[in-house]
N, CA, C and O atoms as CSV, one atom per row, in Angstrom:
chain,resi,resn,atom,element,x,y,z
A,1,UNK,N,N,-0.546,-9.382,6.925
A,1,UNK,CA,C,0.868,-9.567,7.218
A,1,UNK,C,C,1.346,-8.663,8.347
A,1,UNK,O,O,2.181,-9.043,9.168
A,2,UNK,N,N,0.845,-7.577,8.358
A,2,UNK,CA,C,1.184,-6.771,9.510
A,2,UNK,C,C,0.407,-7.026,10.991
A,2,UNK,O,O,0.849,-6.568,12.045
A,3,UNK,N,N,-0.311,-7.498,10.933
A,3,UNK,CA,C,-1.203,-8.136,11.946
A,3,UNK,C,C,-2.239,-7.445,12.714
A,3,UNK,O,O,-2.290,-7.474,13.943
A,4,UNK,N,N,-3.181,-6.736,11.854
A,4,UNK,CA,C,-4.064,-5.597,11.717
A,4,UNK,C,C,-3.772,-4.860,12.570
A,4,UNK,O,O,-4.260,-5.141,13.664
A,5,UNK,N,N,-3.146,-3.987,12.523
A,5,UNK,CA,C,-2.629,-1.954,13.920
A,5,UNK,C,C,-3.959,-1.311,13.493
A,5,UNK,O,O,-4.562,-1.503,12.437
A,6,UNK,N,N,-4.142,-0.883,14.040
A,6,UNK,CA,C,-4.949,0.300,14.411
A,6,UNK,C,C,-4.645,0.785,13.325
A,6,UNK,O,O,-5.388,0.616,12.358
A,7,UNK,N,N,-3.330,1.594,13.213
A,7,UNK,CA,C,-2.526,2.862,12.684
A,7,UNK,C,C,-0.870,2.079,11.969
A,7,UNK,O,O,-0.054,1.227,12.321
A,8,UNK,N,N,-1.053,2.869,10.989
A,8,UNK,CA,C,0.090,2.616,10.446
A,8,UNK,C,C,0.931,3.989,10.267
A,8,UNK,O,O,0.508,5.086,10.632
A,9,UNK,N,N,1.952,3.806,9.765
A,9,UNK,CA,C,3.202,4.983,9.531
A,9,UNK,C,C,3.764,4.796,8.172
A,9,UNK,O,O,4.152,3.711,7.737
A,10,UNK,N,N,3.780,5.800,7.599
A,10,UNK,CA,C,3.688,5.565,5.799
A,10,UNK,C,C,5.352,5.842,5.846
A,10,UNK,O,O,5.911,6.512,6.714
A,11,UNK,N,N,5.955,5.232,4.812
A,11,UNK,CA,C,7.540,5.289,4.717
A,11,UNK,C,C,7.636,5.406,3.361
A,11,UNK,O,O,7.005,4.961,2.402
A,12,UNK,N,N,8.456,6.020,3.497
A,12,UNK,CA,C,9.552,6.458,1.494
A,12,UNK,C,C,10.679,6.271,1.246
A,12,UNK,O,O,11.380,6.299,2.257
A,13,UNK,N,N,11.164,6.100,0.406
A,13,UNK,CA,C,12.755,5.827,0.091
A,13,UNK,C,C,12.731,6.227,-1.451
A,13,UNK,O,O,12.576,5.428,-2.375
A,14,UNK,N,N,12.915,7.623,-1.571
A,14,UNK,CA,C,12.590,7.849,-2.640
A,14,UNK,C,C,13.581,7.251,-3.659
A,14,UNK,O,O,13.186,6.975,-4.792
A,15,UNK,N,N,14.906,7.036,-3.270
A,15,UNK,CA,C,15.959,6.509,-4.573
A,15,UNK,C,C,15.821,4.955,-4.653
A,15,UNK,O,O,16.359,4.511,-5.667
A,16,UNK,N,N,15.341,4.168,-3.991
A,16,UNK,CA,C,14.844,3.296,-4.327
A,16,UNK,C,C,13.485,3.022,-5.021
A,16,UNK,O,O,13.208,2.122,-5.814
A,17,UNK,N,N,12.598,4.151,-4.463
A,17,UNK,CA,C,11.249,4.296,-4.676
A,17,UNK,C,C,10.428,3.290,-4.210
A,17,UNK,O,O,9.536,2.867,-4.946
A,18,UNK,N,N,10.595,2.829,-3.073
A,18,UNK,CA,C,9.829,1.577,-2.408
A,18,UNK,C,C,8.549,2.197,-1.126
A,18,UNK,O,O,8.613,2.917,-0.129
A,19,UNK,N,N,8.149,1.921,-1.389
A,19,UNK,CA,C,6.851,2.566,0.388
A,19,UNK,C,C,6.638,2.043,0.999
A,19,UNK,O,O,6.143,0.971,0.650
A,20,UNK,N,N,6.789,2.279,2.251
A,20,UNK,CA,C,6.823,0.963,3.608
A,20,UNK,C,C,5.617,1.435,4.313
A,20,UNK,O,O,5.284,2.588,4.588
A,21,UNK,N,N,4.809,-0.105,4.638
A,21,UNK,CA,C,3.990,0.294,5.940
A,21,UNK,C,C,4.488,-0.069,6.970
A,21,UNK,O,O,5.137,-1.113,6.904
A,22,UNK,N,N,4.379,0.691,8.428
A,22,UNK,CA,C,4.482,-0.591,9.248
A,22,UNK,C,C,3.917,-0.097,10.601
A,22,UNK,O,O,4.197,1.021,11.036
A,23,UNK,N,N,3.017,-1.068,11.328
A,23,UNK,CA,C,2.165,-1.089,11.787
A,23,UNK,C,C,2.991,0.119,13.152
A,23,UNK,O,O,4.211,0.017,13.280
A,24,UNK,N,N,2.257,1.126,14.022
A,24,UNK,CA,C,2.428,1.665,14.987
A,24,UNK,C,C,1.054,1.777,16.025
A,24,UNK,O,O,-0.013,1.194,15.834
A,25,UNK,N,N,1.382,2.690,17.176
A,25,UNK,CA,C,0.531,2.984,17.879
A,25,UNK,C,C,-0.336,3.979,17.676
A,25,UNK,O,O,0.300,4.965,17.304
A,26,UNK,N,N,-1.841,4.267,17.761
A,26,UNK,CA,C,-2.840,5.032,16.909
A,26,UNK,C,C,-2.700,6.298,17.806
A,26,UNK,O,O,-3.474,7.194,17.471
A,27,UNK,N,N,-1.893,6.586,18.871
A,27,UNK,CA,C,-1.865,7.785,19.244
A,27,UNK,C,C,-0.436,8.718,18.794
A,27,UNK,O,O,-0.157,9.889,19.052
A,28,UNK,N,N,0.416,7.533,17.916
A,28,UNK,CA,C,1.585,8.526,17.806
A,28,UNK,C,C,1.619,9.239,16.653
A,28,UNK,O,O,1.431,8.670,15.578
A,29,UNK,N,N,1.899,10.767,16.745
A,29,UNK,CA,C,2.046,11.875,15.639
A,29,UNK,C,C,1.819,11.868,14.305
A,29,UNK,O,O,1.309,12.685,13.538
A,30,UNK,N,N,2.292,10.797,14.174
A,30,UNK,CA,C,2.391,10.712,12.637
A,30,UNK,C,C,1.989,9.556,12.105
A,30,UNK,O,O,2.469,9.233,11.018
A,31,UNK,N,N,0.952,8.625,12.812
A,31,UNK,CA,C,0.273,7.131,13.245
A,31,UNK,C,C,-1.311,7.612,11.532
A,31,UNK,O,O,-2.365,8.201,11.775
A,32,UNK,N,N,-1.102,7.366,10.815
A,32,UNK,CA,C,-2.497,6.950,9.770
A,32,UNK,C,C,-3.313,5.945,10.059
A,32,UNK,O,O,-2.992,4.767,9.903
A,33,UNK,N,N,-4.662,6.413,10.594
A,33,UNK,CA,C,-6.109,4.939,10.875
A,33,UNK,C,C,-6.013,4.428,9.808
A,33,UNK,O,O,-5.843,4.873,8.674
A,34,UNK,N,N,-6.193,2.930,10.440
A,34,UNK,CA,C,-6.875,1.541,9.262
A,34,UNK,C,C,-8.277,1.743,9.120
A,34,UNK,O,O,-8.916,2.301,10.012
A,35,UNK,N,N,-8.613,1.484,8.455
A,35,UNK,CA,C,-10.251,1.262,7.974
A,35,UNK,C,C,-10.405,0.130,7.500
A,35,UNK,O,O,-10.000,-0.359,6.445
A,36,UNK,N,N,-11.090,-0.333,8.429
A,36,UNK,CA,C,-11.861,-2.275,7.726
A,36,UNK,C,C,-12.897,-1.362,6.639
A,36,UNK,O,O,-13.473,-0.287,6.811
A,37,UNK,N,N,-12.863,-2.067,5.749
A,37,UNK,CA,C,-14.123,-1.742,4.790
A,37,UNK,C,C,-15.389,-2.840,5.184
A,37,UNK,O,O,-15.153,-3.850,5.847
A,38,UNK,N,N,-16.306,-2.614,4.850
A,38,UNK,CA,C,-18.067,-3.462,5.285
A,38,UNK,C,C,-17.874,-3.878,4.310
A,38,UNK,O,O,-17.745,-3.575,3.124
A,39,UNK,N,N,-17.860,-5.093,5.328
A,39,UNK,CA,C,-18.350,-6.677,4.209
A,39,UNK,C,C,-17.415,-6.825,3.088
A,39,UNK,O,O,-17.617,-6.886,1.875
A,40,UNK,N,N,-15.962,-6.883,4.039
A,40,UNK,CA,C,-14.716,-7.421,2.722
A,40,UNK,C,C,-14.066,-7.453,4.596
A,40,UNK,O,O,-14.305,-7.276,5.791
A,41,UNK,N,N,-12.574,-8.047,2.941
A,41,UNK,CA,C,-11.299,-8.413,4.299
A,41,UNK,C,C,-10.080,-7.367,3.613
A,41,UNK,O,O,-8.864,-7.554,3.552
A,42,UNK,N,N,-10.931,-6.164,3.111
A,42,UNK,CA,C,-9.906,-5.540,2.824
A,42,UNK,C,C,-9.934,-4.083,4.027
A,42,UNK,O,O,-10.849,-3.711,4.762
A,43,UNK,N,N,-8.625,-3.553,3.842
A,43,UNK,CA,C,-8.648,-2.219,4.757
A,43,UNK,C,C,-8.463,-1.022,3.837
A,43,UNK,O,O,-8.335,-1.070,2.614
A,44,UNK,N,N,-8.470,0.214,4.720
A,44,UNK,CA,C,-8.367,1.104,3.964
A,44,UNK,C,C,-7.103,2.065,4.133
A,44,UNK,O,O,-7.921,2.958,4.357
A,45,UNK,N,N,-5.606,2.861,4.256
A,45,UNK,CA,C,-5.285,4.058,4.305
A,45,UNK,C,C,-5.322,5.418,3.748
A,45,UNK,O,O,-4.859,5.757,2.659
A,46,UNK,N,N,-5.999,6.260,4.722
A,46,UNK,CA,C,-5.340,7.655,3.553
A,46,UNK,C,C,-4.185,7.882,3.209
A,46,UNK,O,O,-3.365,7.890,4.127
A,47,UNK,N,N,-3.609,8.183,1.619
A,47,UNK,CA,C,-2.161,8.566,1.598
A,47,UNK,C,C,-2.596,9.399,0.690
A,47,UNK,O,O,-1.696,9.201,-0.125
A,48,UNK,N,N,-3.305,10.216,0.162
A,48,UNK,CA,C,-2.990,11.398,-0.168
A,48,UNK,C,C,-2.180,12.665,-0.649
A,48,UNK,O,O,-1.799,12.982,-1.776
A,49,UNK,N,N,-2.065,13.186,0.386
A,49,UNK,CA,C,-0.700,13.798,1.228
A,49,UNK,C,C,0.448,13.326,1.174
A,49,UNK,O,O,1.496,13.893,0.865
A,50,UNK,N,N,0.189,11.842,1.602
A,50,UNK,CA,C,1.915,11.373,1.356
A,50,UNK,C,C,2.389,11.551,0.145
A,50,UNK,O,O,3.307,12.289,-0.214
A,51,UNK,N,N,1.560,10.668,-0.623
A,51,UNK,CA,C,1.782,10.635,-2.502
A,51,UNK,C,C,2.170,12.200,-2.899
A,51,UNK,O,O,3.282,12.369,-3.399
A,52,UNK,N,N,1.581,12.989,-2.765
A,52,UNK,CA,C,1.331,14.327,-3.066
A,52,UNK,C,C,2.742,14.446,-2.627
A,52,UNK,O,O,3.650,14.113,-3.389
A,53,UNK,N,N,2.995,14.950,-1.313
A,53,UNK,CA,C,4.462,15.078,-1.156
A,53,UNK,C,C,5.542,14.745,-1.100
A,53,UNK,O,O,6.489,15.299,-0.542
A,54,UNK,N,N,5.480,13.329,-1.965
A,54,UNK,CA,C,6.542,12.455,-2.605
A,54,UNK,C,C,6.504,12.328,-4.463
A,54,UNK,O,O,7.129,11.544,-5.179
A,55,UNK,N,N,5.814,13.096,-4.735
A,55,UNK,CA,C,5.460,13.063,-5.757
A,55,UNK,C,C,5.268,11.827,-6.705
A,55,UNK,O,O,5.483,11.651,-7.905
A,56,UNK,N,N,4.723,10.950,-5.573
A,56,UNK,CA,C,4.306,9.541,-6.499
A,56,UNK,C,C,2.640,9.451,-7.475
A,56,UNK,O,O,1.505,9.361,-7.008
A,57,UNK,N,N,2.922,9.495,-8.414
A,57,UNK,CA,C,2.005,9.306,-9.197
A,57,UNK,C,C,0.801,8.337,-9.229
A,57,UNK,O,O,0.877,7.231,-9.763
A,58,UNK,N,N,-0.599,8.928,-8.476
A,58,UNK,CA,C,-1.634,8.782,-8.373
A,58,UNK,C,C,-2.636,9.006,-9.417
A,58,UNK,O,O,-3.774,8.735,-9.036
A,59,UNK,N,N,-2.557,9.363,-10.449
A,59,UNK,CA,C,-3.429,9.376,-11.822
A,59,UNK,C,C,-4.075,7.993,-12.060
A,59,UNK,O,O,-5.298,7.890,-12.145
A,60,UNK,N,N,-3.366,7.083,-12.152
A,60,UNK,CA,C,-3.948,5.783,-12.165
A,60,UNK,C,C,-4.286,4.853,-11.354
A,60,UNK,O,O,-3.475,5.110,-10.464
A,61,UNK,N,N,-5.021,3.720,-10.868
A,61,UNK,CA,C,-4.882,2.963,-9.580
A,61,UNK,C,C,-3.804,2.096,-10.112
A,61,UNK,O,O,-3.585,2.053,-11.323
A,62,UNK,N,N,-2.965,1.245,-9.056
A,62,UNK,CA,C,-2.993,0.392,-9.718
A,62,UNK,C,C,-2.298,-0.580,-8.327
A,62,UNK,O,O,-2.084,-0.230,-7.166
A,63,UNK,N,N,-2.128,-1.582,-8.848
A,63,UNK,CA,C,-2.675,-3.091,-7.855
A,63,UNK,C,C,-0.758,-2.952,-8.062
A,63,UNK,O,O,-0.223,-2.303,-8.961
A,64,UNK,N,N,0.021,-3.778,-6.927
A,64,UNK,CA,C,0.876,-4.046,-6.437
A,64,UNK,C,C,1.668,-4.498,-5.492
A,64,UNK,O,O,1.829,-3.957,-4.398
A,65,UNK,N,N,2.437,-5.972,-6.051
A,65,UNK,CA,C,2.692,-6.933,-4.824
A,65,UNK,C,C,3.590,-6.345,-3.628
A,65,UNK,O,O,4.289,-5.390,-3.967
A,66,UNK,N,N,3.666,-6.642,-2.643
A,66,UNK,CA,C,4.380,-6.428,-1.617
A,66,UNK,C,C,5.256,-7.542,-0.848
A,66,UNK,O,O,5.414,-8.749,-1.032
A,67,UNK,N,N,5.534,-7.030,-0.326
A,67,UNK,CA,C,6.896,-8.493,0.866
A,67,UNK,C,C,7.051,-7.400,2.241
A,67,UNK,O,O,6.952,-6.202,2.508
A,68,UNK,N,N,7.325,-8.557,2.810
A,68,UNK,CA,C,7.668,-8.292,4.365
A,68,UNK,C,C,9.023,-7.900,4.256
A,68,UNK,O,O,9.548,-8.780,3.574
A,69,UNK,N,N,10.031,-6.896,4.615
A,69,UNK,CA,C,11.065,-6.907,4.885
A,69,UNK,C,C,11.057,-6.006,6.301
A,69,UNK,O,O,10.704,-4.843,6.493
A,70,UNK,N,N,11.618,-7.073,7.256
A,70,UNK,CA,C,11.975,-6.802,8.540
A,70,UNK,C,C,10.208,-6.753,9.177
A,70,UNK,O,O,9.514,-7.770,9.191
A,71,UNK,N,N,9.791,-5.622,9.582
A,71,UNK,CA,C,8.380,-5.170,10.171
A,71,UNK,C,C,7.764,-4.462,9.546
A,71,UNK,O,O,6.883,-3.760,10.040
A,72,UNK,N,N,8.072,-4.461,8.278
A,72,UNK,CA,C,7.832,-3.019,7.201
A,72,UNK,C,C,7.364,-3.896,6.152
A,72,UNK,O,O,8.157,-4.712,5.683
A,73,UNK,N,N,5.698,-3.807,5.551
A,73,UNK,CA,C,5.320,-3.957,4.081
A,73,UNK,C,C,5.876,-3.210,3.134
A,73,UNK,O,O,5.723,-2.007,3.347
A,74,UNK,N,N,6.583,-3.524,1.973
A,74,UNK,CA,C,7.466,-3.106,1.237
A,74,UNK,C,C,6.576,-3.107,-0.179
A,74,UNK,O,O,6.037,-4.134,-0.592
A,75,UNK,N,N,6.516,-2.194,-0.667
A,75,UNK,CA,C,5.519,-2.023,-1.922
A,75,UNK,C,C,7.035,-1.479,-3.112
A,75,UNK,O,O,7.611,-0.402,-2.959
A,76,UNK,N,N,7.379,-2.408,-4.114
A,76,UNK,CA,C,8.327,-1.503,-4.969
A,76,UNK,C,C,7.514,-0.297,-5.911
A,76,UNK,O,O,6.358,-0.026,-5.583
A,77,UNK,N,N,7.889,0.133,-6.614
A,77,UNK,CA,C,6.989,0.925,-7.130
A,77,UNK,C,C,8.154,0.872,-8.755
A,77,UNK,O,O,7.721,1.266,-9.838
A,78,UNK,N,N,9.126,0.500,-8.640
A,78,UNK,CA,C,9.711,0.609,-9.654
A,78,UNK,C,C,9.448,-0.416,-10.398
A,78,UNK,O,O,9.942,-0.375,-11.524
A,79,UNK,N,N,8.404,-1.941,-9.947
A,79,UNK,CA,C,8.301,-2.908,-10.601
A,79,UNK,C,C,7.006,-2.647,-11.180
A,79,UNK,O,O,6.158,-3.540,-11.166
A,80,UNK,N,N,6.747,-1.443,-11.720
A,80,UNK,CA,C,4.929,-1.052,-12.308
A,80,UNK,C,C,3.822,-1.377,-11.848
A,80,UNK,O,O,2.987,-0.478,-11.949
A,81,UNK,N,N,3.442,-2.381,-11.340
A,81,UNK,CA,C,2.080,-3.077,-11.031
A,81,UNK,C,C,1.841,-3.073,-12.183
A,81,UNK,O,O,2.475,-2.925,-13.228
A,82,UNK,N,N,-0.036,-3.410,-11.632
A,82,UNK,CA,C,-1.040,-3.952,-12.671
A,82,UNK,C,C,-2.373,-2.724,-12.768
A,82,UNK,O,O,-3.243,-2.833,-11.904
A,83,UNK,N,N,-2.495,-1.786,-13.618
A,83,UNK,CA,C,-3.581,-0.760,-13.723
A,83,UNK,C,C,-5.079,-1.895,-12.930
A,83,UNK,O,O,-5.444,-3.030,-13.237
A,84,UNK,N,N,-5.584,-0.952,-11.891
A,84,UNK,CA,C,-6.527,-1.821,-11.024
A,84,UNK,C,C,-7.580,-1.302,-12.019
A,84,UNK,O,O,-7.498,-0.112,-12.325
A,85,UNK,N,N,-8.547,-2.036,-12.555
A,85,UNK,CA,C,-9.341,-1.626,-13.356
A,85,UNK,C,C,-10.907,-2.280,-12.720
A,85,UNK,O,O,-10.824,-3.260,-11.980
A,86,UNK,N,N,-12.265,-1.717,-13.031
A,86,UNK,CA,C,-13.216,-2.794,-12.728
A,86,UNK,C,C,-13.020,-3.835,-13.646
A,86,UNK,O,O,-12.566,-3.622,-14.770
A,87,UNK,N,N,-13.479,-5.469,-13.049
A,87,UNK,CA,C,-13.795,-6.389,-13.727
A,87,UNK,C,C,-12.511,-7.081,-14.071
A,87,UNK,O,O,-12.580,-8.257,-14.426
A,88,UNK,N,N,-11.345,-6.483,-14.006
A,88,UNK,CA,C,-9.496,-7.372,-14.227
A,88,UNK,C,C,-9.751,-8.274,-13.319
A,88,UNK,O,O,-10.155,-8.287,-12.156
A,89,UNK,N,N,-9.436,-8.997,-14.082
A,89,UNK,CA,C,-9.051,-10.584,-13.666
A,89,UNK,C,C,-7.977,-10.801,-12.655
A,89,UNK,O,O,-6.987,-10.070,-12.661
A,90,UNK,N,N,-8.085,-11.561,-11.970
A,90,UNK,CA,C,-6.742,-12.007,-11.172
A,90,UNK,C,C,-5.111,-12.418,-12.027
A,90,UNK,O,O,-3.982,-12.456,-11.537
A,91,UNK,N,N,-5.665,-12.740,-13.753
A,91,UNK,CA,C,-4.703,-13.292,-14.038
A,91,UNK,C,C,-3.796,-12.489,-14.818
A,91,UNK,O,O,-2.823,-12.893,-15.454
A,92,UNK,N,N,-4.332,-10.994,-14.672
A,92,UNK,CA,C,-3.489,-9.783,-15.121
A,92,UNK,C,C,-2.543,-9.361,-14.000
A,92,UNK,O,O,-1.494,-8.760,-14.231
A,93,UNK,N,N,-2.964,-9.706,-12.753
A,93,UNK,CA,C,-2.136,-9.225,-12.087
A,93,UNK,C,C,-1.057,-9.921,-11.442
A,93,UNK,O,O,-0.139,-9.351,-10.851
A,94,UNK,N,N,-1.216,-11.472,-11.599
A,94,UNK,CA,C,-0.096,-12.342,-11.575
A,94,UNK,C,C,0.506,-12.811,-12.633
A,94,UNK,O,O,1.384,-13.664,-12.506
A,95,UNK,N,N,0.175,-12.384,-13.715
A,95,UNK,CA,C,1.166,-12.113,-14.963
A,95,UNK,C,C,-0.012,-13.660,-15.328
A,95,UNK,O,O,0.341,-14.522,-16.132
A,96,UNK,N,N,-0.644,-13.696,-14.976
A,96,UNK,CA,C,-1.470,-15.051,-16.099
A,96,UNK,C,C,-1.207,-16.464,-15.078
A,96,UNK,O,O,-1.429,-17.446,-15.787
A,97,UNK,N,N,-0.977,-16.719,-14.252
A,97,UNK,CA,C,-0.372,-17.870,-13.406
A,97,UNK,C,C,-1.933,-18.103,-12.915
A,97,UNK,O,O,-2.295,-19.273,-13.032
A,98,UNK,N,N,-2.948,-17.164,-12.370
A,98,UNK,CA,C,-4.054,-17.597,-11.482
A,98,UNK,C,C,-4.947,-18.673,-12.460
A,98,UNK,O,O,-5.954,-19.222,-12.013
């Protein structure tokens, strides 16, 4: 959806609690590398740090839908997700629809 950047720029809104990606240029300041992973169509970011200094809770994985709003991937965080587990089904994480 973002249309693979290089680099992205991690966003917070903590009273909403939503996290935005949105794609930038890989030389600017505060620009985080994508990582294609081998042999998938998935990517990778470090957020770490971010989490850490937003104090979003990383103890668990867990899987969560997103939307486009404006140029920004919008992750809520107040709508729970789905604990990413090995071997979960697709149909835990669309509530049973897949």
């Amino acid at each position: 959806l973002l249309g693979k950047p290089e680099a992205l720029e991690l966003l917070f809104d903590p009273d909403e609690r939503i996290i935005g990606f949105r794609g930038v240029d890989k030389d600017k300041r505060y620009a985080v590398p994508v990582r294609k992973q081998a042999r998938s169509n998935s990517y990778l970011v470090g957020g770490q740090a971010f989490t850490k200094y937003f104090g979003i809770d990383t103890e668990v994985s867990r899987k969560f839908k997103a939307k486009m709003v404006d140029d920004v991937l919008a992750v809520d965080l107040r709508e729970g997700g789905v604990e990413a587990t090995a071997g979960r089904s697709a149909k835990a994480y669309d509530g049973g629809k897949a």
